[in-house]
BASEFI-854980 format. One record per residue (C-alpha): residue in one letter; x, z, y; residue number from 1; chain. Coordinates in steps of 0.05 Angstrom, whole numbers, plus 5000, padded with zeros to 4 digits. Each point is the difference from the previous one (the first is absolute). Layout:
% BASEFI-854980
  residuo     X     Z     Y  num  cadena
        a     X     Z     Y  NUM       A
...
END
This chain:
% BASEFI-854980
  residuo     X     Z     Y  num  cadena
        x  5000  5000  5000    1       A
        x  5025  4986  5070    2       A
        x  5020  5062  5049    3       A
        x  4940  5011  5039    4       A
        x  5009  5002  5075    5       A
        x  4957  5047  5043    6       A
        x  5006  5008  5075    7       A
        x  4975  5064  5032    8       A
        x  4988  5003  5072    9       A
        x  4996  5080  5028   10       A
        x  5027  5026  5068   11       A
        x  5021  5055  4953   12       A
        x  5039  4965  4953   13       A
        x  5041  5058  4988   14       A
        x  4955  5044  4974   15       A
        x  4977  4954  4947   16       A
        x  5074  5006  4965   17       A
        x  4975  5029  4939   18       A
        x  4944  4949  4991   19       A
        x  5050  4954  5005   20       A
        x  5058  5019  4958   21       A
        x  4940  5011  4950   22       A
        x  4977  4936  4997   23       A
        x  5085  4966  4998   24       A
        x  4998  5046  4940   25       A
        x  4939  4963  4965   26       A
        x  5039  4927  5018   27       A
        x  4968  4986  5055   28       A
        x  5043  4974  5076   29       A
        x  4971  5032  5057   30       A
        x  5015  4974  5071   31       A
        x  4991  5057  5051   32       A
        x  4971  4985  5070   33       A
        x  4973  5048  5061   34       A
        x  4955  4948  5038   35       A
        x  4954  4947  4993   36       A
        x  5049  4943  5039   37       A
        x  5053  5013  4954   38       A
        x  4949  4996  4943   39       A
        x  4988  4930  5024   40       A
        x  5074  4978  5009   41       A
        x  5020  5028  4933   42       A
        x  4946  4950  4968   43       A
        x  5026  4943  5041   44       A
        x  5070  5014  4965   45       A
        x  4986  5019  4935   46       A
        x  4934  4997  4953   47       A
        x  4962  5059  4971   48       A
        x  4954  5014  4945   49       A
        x  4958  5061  5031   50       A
        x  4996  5034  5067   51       A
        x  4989  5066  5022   52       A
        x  4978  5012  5069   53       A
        x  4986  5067  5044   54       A
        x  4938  4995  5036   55       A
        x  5015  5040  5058   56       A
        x  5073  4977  5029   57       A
        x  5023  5011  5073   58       A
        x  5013  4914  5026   59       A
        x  4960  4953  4957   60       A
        x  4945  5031  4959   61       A
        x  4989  4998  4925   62       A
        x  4936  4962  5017   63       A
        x  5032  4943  5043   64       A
        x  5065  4997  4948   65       A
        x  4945  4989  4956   66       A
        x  4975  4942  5029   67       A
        x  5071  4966  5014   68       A
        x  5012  5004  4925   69       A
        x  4941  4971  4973   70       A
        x  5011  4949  5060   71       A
        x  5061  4969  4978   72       A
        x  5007  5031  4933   73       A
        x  4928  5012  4964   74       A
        x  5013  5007  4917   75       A
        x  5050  5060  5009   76       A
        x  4953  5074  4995   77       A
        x  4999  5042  5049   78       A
        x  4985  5068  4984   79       A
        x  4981  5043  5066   80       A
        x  5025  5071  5005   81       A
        x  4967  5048  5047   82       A
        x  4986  5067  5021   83       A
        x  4934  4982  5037   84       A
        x  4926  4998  4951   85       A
        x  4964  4971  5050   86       A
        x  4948  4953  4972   87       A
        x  5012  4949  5063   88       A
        x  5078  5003  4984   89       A
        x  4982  4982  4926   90       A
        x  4955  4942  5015   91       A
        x  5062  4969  5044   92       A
        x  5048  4999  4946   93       A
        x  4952  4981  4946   94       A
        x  4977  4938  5052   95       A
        x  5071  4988  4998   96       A
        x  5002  4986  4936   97       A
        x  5045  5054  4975   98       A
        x  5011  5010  4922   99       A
        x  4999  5080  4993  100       A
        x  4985  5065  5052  101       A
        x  5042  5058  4992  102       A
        x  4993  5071  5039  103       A
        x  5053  5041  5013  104       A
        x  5030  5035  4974  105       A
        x  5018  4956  4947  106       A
        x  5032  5019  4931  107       A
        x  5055  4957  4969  108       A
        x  4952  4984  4936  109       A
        x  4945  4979  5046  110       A
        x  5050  4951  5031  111       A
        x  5027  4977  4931  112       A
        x  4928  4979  4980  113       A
        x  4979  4967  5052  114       A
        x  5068  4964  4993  115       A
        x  4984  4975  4930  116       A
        x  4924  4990  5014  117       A
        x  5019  4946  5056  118       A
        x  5062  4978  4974  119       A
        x  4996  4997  4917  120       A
        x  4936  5000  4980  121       A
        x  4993  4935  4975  122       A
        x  5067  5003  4962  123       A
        x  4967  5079  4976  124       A
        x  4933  4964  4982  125       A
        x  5035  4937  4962  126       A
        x  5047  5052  4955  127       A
        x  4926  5045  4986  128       A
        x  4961  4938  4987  129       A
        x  5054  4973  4957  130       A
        x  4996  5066  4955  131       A
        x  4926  5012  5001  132       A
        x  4998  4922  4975  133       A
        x  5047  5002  4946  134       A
        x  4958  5073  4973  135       A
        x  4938  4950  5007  136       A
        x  5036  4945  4960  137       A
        x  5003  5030  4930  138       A
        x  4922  5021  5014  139       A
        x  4976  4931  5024  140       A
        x  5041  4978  4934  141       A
        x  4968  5046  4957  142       A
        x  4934  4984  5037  143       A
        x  5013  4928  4993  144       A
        x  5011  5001  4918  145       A
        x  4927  5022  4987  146       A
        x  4939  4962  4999  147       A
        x  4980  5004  5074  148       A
        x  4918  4988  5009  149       A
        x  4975  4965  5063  150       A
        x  4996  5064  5037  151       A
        x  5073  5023  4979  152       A
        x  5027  4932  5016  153       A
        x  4966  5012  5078  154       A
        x  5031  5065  5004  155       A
        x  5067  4985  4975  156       A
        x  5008  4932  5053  157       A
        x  4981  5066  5047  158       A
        x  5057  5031  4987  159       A
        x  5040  4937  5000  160       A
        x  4977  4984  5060  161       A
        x  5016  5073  5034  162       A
        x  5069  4990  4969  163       A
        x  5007  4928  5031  164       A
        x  4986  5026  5071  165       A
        x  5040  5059  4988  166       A
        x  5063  4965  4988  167       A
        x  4997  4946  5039  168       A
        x  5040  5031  5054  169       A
        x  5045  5029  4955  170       A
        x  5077  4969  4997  171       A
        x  5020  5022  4930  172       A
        x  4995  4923  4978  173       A
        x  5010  5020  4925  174       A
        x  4932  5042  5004  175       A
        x  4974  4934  5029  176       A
        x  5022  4955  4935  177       A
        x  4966  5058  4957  178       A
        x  4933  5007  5035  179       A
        x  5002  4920  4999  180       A
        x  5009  4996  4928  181       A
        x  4955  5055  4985  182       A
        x  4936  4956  5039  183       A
        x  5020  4944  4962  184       A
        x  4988  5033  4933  185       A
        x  4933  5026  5024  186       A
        x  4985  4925  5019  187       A
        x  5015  4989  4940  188       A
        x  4963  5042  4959  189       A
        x  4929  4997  5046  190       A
        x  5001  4922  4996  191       A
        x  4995  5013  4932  192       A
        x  4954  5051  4999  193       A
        x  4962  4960  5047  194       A
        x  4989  4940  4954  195       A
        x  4994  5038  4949  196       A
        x  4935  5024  5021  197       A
        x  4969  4959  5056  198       A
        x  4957  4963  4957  199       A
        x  4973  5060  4967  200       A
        x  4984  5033  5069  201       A
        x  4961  4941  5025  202       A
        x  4957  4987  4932  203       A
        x  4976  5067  4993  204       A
        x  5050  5022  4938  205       A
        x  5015  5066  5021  206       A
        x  4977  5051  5041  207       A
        x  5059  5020  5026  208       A
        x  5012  4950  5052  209       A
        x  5031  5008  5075  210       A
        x  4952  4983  5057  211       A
        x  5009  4921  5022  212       A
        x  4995  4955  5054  213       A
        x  4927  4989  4983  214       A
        x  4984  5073  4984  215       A
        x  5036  5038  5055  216       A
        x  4945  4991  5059  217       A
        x  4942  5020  4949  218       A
        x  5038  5066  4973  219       A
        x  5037  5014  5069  220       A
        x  4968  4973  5054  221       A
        x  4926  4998  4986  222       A
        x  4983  5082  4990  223       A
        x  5033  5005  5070  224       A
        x  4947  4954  5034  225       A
        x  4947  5058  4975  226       A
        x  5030  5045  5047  227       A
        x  4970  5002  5078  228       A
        x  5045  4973  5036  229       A
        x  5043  4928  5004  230       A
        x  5050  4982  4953  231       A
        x  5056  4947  5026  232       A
        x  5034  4958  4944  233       A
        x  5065  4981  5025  234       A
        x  5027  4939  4950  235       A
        x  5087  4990  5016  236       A
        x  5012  4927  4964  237       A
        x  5058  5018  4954  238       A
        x  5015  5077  5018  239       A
        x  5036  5022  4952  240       A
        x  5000  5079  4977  241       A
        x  5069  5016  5021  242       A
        x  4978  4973  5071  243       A
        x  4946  5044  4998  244       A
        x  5053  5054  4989  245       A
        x  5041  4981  5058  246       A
        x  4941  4993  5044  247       A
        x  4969  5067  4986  248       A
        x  5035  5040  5046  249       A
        x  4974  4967  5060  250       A
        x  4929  4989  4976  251       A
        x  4999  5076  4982  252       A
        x  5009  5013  5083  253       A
        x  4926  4972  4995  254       A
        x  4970  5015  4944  255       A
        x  4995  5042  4942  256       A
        x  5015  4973  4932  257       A
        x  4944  5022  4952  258       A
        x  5021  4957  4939  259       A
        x  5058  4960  4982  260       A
        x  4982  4956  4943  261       A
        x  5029  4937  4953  262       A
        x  4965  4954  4977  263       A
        x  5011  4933  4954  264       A
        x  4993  4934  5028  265       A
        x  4983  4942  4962  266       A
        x  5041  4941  4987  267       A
        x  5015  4953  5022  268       A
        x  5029  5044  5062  269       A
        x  4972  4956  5051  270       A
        x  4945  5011  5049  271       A
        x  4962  4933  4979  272       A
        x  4988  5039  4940  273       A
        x  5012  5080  5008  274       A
        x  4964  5007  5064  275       A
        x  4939  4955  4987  276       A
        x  4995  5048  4936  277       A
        x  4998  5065  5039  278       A
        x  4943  4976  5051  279       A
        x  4961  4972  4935  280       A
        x  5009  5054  4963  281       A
        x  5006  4938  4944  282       A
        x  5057  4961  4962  283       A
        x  5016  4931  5026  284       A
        x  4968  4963  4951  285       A
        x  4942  5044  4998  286       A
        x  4994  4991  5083  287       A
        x  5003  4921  4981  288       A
        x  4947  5005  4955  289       A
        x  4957  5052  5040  290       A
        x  5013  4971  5069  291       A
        x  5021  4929  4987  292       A
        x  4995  4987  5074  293       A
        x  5050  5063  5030  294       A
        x  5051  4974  4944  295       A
        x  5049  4947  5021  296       A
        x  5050  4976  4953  297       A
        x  5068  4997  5013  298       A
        x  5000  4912  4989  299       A
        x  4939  5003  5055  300       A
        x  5005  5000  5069  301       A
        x  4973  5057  5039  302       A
        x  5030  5074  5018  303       A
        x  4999  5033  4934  304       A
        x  4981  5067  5034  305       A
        x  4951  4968  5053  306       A
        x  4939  5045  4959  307       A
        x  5027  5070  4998  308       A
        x  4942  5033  5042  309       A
        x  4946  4958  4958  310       A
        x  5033  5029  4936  311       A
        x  5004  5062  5028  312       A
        x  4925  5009  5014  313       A
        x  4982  4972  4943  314       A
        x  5039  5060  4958  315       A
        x  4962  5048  5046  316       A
        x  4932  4973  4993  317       A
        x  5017  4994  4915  318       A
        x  5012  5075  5011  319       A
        x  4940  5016  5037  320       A
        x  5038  5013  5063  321       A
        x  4960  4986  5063  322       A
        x  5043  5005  5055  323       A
        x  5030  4982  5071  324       A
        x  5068  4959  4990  325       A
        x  5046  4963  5045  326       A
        x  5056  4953  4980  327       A
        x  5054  4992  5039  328       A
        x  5070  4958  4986  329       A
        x  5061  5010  5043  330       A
        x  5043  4946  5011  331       A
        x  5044  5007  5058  332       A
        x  5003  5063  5051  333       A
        x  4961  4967  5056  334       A
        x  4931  5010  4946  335       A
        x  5030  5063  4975  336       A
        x  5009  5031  5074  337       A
        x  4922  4977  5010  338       A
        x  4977  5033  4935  339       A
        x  5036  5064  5003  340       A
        x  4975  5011  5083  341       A
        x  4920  4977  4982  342       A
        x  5011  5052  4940  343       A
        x  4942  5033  5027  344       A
        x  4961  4932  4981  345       A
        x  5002  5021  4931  346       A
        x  4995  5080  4985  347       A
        x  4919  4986  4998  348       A
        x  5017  4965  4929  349       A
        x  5007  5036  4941  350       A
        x  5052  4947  4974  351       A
        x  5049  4961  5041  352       A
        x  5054  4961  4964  353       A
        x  5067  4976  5041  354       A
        x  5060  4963  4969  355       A
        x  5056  4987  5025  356       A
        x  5049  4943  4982  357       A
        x  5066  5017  5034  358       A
        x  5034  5025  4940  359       A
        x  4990  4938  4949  360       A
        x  5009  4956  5067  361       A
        x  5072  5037  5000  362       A
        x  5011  4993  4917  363       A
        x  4989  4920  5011  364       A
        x  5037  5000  5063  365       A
        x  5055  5029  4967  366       A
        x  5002  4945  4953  367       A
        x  4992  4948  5060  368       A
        x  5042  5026  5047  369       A
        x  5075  5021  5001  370       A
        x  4993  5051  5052  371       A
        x  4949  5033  4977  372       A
        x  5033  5001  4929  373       A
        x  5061  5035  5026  374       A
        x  4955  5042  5037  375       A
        x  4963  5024  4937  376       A
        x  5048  4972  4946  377       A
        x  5007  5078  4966  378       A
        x  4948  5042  4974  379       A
        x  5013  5062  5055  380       A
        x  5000  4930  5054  381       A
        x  4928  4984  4979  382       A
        x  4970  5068  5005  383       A
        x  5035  5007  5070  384       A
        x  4976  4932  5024  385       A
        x  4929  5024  4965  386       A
        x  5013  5065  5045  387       A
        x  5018  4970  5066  388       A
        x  4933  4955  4995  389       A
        x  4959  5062  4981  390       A
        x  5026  5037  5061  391       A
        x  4986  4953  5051  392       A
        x  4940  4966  4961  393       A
        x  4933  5004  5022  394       A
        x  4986  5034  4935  395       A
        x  5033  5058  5029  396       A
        x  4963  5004  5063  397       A
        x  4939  4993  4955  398       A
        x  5014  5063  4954  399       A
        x  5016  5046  5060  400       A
        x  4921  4980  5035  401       A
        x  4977  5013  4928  402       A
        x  5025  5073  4991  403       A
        x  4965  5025  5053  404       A
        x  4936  4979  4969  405       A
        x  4978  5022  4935  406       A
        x  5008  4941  4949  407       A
        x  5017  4986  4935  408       A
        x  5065  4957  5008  409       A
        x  5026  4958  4937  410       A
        x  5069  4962  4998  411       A
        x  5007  4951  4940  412       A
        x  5027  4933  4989  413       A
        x  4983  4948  4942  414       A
        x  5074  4989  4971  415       A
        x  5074  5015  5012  416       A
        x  5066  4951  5000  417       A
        x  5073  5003  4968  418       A
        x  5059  4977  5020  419       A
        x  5012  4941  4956  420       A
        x  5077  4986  4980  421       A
        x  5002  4975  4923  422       A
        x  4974  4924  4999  423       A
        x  4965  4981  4934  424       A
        x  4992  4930  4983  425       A
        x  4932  4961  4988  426       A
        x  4969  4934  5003  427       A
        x  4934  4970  5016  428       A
        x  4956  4941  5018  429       A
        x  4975  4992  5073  430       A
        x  4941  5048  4985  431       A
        x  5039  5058  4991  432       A
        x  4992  5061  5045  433       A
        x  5054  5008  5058  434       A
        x  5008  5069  5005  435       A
        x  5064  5026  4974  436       A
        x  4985  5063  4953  437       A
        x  4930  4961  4966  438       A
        x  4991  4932  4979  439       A
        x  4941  4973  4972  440       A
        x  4991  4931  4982  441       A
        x  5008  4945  4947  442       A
        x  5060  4976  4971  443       A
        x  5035  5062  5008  444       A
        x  5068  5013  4972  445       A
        x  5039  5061  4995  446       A
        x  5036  5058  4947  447       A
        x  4935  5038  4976  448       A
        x  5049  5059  4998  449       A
        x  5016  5003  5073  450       A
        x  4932  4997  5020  451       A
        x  4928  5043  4992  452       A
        x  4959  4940  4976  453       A
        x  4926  4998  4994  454       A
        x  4984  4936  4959  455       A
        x  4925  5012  5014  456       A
        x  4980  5023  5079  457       A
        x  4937  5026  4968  458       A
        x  5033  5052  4962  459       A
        x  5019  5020  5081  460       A
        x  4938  4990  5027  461       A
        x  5032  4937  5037  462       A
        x  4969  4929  5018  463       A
        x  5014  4945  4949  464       A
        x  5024  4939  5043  465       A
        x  5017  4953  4934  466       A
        x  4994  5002  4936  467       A
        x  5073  5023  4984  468       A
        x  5020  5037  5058  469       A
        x  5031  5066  4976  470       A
        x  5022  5050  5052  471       A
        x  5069  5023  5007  472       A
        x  5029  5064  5046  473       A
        x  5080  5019  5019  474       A
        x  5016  5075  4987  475       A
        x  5031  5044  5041  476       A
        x  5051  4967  5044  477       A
        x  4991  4929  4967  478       A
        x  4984  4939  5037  479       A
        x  4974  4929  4970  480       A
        x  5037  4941  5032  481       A
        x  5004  4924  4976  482       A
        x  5065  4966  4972  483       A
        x  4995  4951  5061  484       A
        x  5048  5016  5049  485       A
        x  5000  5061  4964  486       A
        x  5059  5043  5037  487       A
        x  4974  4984  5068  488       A
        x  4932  5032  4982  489       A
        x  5039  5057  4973  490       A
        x  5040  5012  5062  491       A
        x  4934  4998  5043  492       A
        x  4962  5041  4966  493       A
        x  5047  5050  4976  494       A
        x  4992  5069  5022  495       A
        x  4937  4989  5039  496       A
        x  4935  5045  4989  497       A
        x  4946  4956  4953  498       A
        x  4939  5019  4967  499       A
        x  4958  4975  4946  500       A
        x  5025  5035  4931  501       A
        x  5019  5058  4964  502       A
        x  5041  5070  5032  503       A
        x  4984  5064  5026  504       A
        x  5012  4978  5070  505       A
        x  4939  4948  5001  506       A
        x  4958  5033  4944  507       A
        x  4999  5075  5024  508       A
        x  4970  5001  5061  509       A
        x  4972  5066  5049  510       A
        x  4928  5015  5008  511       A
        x  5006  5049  5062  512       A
        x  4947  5049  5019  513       A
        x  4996  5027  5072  514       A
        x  4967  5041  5044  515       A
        x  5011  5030  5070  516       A
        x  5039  5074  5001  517       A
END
């Protein structure tokens, strides 16, 4: 570790000689000055990592030393140290954006900690994290070795999830290869799990099924619309649950979260087919047959989600639900601004559904565009792009104006993404499918044993298009792509965030209740 360097401005310097020789002792190089100006000069000659500055010193103030530093030099702390507990002298230096508030007299130890609070606590967190992880490993291991049901499979990605956000910050890069190869074994071994039973779960063949894309509103949402007052359903295209995680934190300044669920979407992963299932509370093919004109095909023209709301109130009025509804779908912030200021508009419904689009506008941009790639091109990139949106999104603004009322508020989405990065070849006639973790289509060709095939779409509740048109779906981080021009289609789609198949990122997906505190 490098020799930390603290500065510490007091007109009595002297008297501080203990504190000082205390903290040489624990390794640490302290630079000794008795006024704010020489404060100021010593920074312009030499750096340091933490600075501690009397409040109350005869020339320049503590307060207006302050303000010089942060002017010219605004990452290093500043603690303030002062003999004064006046409320007004506190408000100044924490307007100032100091780091810590000491009162004197101060003890050595209290200076130590606030030393290592400001100046090692991410290297301290990133050696815990590292330890707690590598206690979890053996358990997630052990965990990972049984026969996992569809409600231990959502609560160990949990915990995979807690551990991914955990360690991102940490620098240990080892810990980094082991957590990596740790979430590629649970990949593994849900993808399999998933197949294994899919079919099952949608045909009735056991009882012990997860809720699904077309069974989540009826068991989640619908009791909630008994209750007297309005419920908001806010759809997030493509939020994935580890975004949810990041996000909390800020949404929890709002609101209150009353349940934070998983639930399984259906594939394939797309929102042609996993959202259109969740307002219809049906299977594709059985939303074909049932509503043959809200279905569009993906060989027709036409928006293929152009009949949400219509499927929507047909699920409620199936249910007996007789209700107020509003459907609303955000597109850019200039709508999204509108909606979340005419909120008012809508709290005499009982149900008001709003999705928003920015994040699978980002996944696609990412795939589109090189800046935004680089911009989002890790998994700890996308959640912070996903987190800079949220912040300044009129989503936000809407969630604030909705705590003050009192309002069932649900946050859901209809599929995740994963970063793609292993290319898997396949072949196929112009009707194929273009996304890049489903085909569909005759003609296909590909390795059955690098693929979850389903020869008959029935069997999946899918629409037939031909004859012989099995579907096919990549696993985990798999991609298909074409042997034409095969290694330019690898380089630009490599690494970039697709949906469409099989992993815990796009098939585990959060069902968030909330209400105001």
């Amino acid at each position: 570790m490098d020799t930390i360097t603290i500065l510490w401005a007091d007109d009595e310097i002297d008297l501080l000689k203990p504190h000082i020789l205390f903290l040489e002792e624990k390794g640490y190089t302290v630079i000794p000055v008795t006024s704010g100006d020489e404060a100021i000069d010593e920074l312009e000659d030499q750096p340091a990592d933490i600075v501690f500055l009397d409040e109350n010193m005869p020339g320049m103030s503590g307060l207006d030393t302050l303000t010089a530093i942060k002017e010219h030099h605004p990452q290093i702390p500043v603690v303030m140290i002062t003999k004064s507990e006046e409320e007004h002298i506190m408000d100044e230096a924490l307007g100032g954006k100091i780091s810590d508030y000491l009162i004197k007299p101060v003890k050595p130890n209290q200076i130590l900690l606030t030393v290592k609070k400001l100046t090692e606590t991410r290297r301290l967190v990133s050696e815990k994290s590292t330890m707690n992880y590598q206690q979890q490993f053996r358990e997630i291991g052990i965990t990972l070795s049984g026969r996992l049901n569809h409600e231990e499979w959502a609560s160990l990605y949990k915990r995979l999830v807690y551990w991914d956000l955990e360690l991102s910050d940490n620098d240990d890069e080892n810990i980094h290869e082991i957590f990596a190869s740790q979430q590629t074994e649970a990949n593994q071994q849900f993808c399999r799990y998933y197949e294994k039973n899919y079919i099952e779960w949608l045909n009735g063949m056991t009882a012990d099924k997860p809720l699904m894309s077309h069974t989540v509103l009826r068991d989640k949402l619908f009791p909630l619309l008994n209750e007297n007052r309005p419920t908001f359903l806010i759809v997030l295209d493509n939020f994935r649950y580890d975004q949810w995680k990041f996000l909390q934190p800020a949404i929890e300044q709002s609101l209150r979260v009353e349940q934070d669920d998983i639930y399984y979407s259906i594939i394939p992963t797309t929102t042609q087919f996993a959202r259109n299932a969740m307002f219809a509370g049906l299977m594709p093919a059985e939303i074909e047959k049932k509503y043959p004109k809200y279905w569009v095909n993906e060989d027709e023209e036409g928006h293929k989600n152009q009949y949400e709301y219509e499927l929507l109130q047909e699920n409620l009025r199936r249910h007996g639900i007789n209700i107020r509804t509003s459907y609303h779908k955000v597109l850019n912030a200039q709508f999204g601004k509108r909606l979340a200021d005419n909120y008012s508009n809508m709290m005499n419904n009982r149900l008001n559904v709003i999705i928003f689009n920015f994040i699978d506008m980002l996944s696609h941009a990412s795939t589109d565009s090189h800046i935004v790639r680089e911009l989002s091109e890790t998994e700890q990139a996308y959640r912070s792009v996903t987190r800079t949106w949220f912040d300044h999104s009129p989503l936000s603004d809407l969630l604030r104006s909705l705590s003050n009322h009192d309002v069932n508020v649900i946050i859901t989405t209809d599929h995740g993404s994963v970063r793609v990065e292993r290319p898997v070849r396949v072949k196929g006639d112009a009707t194929v499918s273009v996304n890049l973790r489903y085909k569909q289509g005759r003609l296909l060709d590909y390795n059955s044993k690098e693929v979850f095939e389903v020869r008959d779409p029935a069997h999946i509740f899918m629409p037939r298009r031909h004859i012989t048109s099995p579907y096919i779906f990549a696993r985990q981080h798999d991609f298909f792509a074409y042997p034409n021009n095969y290694n330019q289609y690898v380089q630009y789609y490599d690494s970039t965030f697709q949906h469409g198949g099989i992993s815990m990122e796009e098939i585990l997906i959060p069902f968030i209740t909330l209400r105001n505190k």
